[in-house]
Legacy VTK file of the C-alpha trace (Angstrom):
# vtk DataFile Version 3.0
C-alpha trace
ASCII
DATASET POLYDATA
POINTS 319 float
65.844 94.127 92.571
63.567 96.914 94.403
60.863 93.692 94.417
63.853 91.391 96.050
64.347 94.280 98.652
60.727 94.987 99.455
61.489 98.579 98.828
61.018 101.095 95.991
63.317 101.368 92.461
64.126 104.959 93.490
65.662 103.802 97.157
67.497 101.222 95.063
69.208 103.911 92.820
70.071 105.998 96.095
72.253 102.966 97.502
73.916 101.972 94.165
75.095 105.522 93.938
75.459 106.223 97.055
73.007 109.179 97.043
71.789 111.821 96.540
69.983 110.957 99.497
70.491 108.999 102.673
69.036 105.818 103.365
68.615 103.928 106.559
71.925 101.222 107.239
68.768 98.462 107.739
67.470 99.643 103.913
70.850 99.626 102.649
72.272 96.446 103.605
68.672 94.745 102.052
69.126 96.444 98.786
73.047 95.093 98.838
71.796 91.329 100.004
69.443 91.780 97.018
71.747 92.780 94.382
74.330 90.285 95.952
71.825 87.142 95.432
70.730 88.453 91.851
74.491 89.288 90.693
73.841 92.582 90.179
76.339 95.173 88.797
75.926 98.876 87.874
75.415 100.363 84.624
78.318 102.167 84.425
77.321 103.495 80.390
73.811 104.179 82.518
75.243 106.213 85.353
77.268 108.696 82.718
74.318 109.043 81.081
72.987 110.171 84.207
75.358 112.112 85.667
77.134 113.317 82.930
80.546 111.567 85.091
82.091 107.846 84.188
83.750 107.209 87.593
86.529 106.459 85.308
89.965 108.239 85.491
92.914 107.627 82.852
96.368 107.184 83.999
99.279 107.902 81.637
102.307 106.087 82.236
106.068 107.060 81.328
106.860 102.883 81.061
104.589 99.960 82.456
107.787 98.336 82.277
109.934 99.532 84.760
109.496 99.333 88.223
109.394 102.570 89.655
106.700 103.524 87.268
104.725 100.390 88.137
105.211 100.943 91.849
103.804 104.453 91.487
100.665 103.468 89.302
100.144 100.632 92.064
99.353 103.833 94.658
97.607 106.076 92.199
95.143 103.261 91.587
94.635 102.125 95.040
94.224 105.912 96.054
91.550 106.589 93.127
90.189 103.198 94.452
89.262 104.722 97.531
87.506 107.511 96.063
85.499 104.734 94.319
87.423 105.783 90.667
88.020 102.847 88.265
91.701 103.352 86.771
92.241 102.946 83.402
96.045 102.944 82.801
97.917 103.408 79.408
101.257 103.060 78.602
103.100 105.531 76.758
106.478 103.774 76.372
109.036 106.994 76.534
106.963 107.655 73.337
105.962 111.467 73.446
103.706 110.538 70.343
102.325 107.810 72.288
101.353 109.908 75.577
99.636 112.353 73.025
97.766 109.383 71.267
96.590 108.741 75.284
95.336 111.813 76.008
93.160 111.534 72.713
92.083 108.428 73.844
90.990 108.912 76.936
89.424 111.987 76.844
86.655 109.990 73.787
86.364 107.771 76.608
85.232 110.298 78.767
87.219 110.101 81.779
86.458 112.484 84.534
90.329 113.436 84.730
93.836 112.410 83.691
96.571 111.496 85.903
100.175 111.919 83.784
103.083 109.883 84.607
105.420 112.221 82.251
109.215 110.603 82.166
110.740 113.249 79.861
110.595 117.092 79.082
108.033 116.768 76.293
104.830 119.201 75.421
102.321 119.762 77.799
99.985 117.457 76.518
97.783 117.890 80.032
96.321 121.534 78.372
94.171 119.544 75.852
92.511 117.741 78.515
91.761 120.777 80.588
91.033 123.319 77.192
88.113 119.945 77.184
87.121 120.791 80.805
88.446 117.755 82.422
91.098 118.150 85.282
94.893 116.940 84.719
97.438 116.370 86.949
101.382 115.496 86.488
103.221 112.840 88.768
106.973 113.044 89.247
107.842 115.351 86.344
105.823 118.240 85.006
106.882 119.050 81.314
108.588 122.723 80.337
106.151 125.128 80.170
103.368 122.641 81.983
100.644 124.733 83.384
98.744 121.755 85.851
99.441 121.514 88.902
102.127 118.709 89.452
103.300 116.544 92.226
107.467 115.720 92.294
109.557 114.770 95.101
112.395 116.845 96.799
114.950 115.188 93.846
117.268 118.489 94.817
117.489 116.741 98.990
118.029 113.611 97.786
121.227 114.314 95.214
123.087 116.509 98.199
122.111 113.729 100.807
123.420 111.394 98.381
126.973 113.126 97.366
126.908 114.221 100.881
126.779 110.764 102.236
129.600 108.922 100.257
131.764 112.134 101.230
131.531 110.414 104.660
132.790 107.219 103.552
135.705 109.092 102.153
134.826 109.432 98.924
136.109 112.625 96.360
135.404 111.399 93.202
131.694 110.502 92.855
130.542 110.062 89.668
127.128 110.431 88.235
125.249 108.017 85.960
122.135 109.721 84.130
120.160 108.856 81.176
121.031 109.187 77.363
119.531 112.920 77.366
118.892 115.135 79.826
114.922 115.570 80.548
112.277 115.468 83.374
113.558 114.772 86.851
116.614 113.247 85.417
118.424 115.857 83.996
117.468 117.641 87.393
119.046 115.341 89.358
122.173 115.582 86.986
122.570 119.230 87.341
122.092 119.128 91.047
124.814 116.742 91.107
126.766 118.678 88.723
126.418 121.322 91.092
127.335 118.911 94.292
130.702 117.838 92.761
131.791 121.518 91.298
135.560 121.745 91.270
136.268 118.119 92.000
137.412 115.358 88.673
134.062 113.836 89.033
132.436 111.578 86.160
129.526 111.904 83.942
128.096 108.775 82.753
125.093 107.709 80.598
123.203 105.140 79.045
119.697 103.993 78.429
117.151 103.511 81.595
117.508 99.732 81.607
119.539 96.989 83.434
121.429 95.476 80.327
122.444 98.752 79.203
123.760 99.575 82.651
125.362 96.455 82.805
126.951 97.101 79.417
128.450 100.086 80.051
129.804 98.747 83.686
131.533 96.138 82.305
132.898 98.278 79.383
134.446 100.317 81.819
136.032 97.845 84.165
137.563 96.523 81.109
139.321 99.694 80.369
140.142 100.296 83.612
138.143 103.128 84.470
135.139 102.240 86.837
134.845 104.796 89.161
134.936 104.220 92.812
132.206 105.772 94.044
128.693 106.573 91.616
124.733 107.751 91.882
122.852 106.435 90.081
119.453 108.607 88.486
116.911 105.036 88.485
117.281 101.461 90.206
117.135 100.241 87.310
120.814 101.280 86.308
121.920 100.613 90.067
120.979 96.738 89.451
122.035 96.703 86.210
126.016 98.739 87.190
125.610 95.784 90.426
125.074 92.661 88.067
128.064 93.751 85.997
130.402 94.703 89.169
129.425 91.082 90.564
130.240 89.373 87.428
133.552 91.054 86.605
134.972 90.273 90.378
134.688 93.963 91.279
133.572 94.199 94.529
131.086 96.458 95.890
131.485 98.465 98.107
134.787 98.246 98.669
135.951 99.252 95.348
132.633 100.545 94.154
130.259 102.393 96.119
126.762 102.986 94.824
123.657 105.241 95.555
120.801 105.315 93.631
117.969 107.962 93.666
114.180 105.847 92.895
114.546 103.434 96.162
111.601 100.746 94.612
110.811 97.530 96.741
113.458 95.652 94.194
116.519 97.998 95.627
116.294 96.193 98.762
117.013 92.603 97.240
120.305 93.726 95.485
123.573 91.977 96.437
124.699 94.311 98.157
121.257 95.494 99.457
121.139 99.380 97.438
121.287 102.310 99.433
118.523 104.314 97.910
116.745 108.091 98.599
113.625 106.509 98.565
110.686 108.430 96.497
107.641 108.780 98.875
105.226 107.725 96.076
102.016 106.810 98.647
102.723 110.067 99.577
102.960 111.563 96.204
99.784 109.621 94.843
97.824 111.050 98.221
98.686 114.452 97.133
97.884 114.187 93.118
94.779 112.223 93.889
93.765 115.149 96.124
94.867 117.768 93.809
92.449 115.886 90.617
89.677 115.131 92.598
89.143 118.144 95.310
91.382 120.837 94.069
93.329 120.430 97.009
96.334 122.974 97.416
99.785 122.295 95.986
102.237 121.610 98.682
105.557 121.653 98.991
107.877 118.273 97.233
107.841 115.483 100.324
111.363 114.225 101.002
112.957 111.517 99.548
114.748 109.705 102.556
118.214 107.960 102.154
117.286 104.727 103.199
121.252 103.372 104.418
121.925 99.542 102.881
125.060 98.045 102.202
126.276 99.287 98.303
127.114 102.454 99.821
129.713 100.865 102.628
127.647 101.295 105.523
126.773 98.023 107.757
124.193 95.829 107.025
121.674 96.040 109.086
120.888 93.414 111.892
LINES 1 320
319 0 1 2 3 4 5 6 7 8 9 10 11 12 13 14 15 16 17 18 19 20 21 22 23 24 25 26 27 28 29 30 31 32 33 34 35 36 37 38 39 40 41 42 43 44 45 46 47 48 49 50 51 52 53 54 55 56 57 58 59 60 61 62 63 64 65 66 67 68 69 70 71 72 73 74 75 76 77 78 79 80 81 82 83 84 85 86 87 88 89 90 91 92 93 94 95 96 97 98 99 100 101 102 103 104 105 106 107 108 109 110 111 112 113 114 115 116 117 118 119 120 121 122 123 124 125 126 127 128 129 130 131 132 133 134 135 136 137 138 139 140 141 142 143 144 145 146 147 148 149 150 151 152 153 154 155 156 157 158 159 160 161 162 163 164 165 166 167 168 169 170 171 172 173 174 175 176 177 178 179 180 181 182 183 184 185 186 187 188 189 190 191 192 193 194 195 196 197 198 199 200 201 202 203 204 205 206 207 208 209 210 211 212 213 214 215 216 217 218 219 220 221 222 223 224 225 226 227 228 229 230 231 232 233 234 235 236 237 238 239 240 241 242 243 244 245 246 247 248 249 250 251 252 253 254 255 256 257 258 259 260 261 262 263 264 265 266 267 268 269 270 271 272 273 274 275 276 277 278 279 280 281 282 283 284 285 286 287 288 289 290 291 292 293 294 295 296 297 298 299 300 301 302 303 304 305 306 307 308 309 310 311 312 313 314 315 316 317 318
C-alpha cells in the first residue's frame, strides 16, 4: 500500500493509527485512496500486539431484550464509536451467573475496559476487571458495595414528580407497580414512592419485568374488582403491558386508570393512550460513562429524568 501511495510503510502506519505522528492532509488522504482501492483493513490482532490496546470495549447488558436496555446500549455504542472503540456487547439475561461468566470473557479477550449494564443488586463483579488493570464502569445501577464509579439518573426526581403530578389530577390513592424483588434502581424507586405516599391506603404491586406478566396481573385485578385508579409504573415495559390489559377489559384509561411510568423509551410514545413517562436521559448518561472509562473524567451529579406529559396520565394530548 506505501508503493500505491508513493510514500513510505512507516507514513502508512502513522495514518492507519492515526499517529503517533502527524502527517500532511495531502499524504493522508493518498494513503486512504490507496487502502480504499486495495480493500484494505487494519490488523486489529496486529495493532494489540503493538500497542498492547484492542480498541475493543465489552458492554454487559442487564437484558438485550427489553427496550430500555437496548435503547441505552444503542448510545453507549455510538458514543464509544466516536472515540473510534469497537463494542462488543453481551447479554447477561437478569442472570448474575451470566454477567460474571461476561466479565471472564471479556477480560481473555482483552478489552481495554468494561461498560456494566447491572439490572439488579448483585456482587460487584466490575472489581475483577479493575484487580486485572482494566477500567469498569456501571450504567443505571451500581451493585451494593460497588466500588467503580457509576452513572444513574435522578430516579429519586422522577418518583416525587411522578406522585406529585397525578396529585394534580386529583388523585390520593396512587399505587406502585415494581418488580418481583426489590434490587438496583427498582427497589429505589419503590422506596421513594413508599416514601411519597406515607400515610395514604396506597398499593404495592408486583410482577415480572415483562408485558404479559403486566398484562396478567392487570386483568387479574380488574376481574376482582380491585384495579387501582391511579399507578407508576418502575419500566415501560409493565406500563404497555397494565395498558394492553386495561384496553382489552373495557377499562378506560385515563379516566378510570391513570398511569405513569418511570424508563420513558421511544416505544412509550406509541401507547394508546400515548404514556406519560420521566424520561431517562440515557445520551446523556452514555456521554458521562463513556467519559468516565475512557478519560477518567469526574463523576457528576445524576442528570434529571424529565416527565415528559402524554395522555395515560389525564393530561391533553398534545396538538
Amino acid at each position: 500500500m506505501a508503493r500505491a501511495a508513493g510514500t513510505s510503510t512507516a507514513v502508512v502506519s502513522y495514518v492507519m493509527n492515526n499517529g503517533p505522528r502527524p502527517v500532511a492532509a495531502a499524504t493522508r488522504e493518498r494513503v486512504l485512496a490507496a487502502a480504499a482501492e486495495l480493500n484494505y483493513r487494519p490488523n486489529r490482532i496486529a495493532r494489540a500486539l503493538r500497542s498492547r490496546t484492542t480498541g475493543v470495549v465489552g458492554l454487559i447488558l442487564a437484558d438485550a431484550s427489553n427496550p430500555y436496555f437496548g435503547a441505552l446500549a444503542r448510545h453507549i455504542e455510538q458514543t464509544l464509536d466516536e472515540h473510534e472503540k469497537l463494542t462488543l456487547i453481551g447479554n447477561a439475561g437478569y442472570s448474575a451467573y451470566r454477567q460474571e461468566h461476561l466479565v471472564d470473557r471479556f477480560l481473555a479477550a482483552q478489552v481495554d475496559g468494561l461498560v456494566i449494564v447491572s439490572a439488579d443488586g448483585g456482587t460487584d463483579v466490575g472489581a475483577q476487571a479493575r484487580q486485572a488493570g482494566v477500567p469498569t464502569v456501571y450504567v443505571h445501577n451500581q451493585p451494593v458495595g460497588g466500588q467503580g464509579p457509576a452513572v444513574t439518573a435522578d430516579n429519586d426526581a422522577a418518583v416525587r414528580q411522578a406522585v406529585d403530578h397525578l396529585r394534580g389530577h386529583g388523585h390520593t390513592r396512587i399505587a406502585f407497580l415494581a418488580g418481583p424483588q426489590d434490587a438496583g434502581p427498582v427497589g429505589r424507586r419503590r422506596a421513594v414512592w413508599e416514601e411519597a405516599v406515607a400515610g395514604t391506603d396506597a398499593l404495592l404491586l408486583r410482577c415480572e419485568y415483562a408485558r404479559a406478566a403486566a398484562a396478567a396481573l392487570t386483568g387479574r385485578l380488574i376481574g376482582e374488582g380491585a384495579m387501582p385508579h391511579a399507578l407508576i409504573t418502575a419500566t415501560d415495559e409493565q406500563a404497555i403491558g397494565v395498558l394492553a390489559a386495561a384496553r382489552a377489559h373495557g377499562l378506560p384509561a385515563p379516566d378510570r386508570l391513570a398511569v405513569i411510568s418511570l424508563d420513558g423509551t421511544p416505544d412509550s410514545a406509541y401507547t394508546a393512550p400515548a404514556l406519560t413517562v420521566t424520561e431517562q436521559p440515557l445520551r446523556a448518561m452514555a456521554q458521562h460513562a463513556v467519559a468516565l472509562l475512557l478519560d477518567s473524567a469526574s463523576p457528576q451529579l445524576p442528570p434529571p429524568a424529565p416527565l415528559i406529559l402524554r395522555q395515560s396520565c389525564g393530561c391533553s394530548p398534545v396538538q
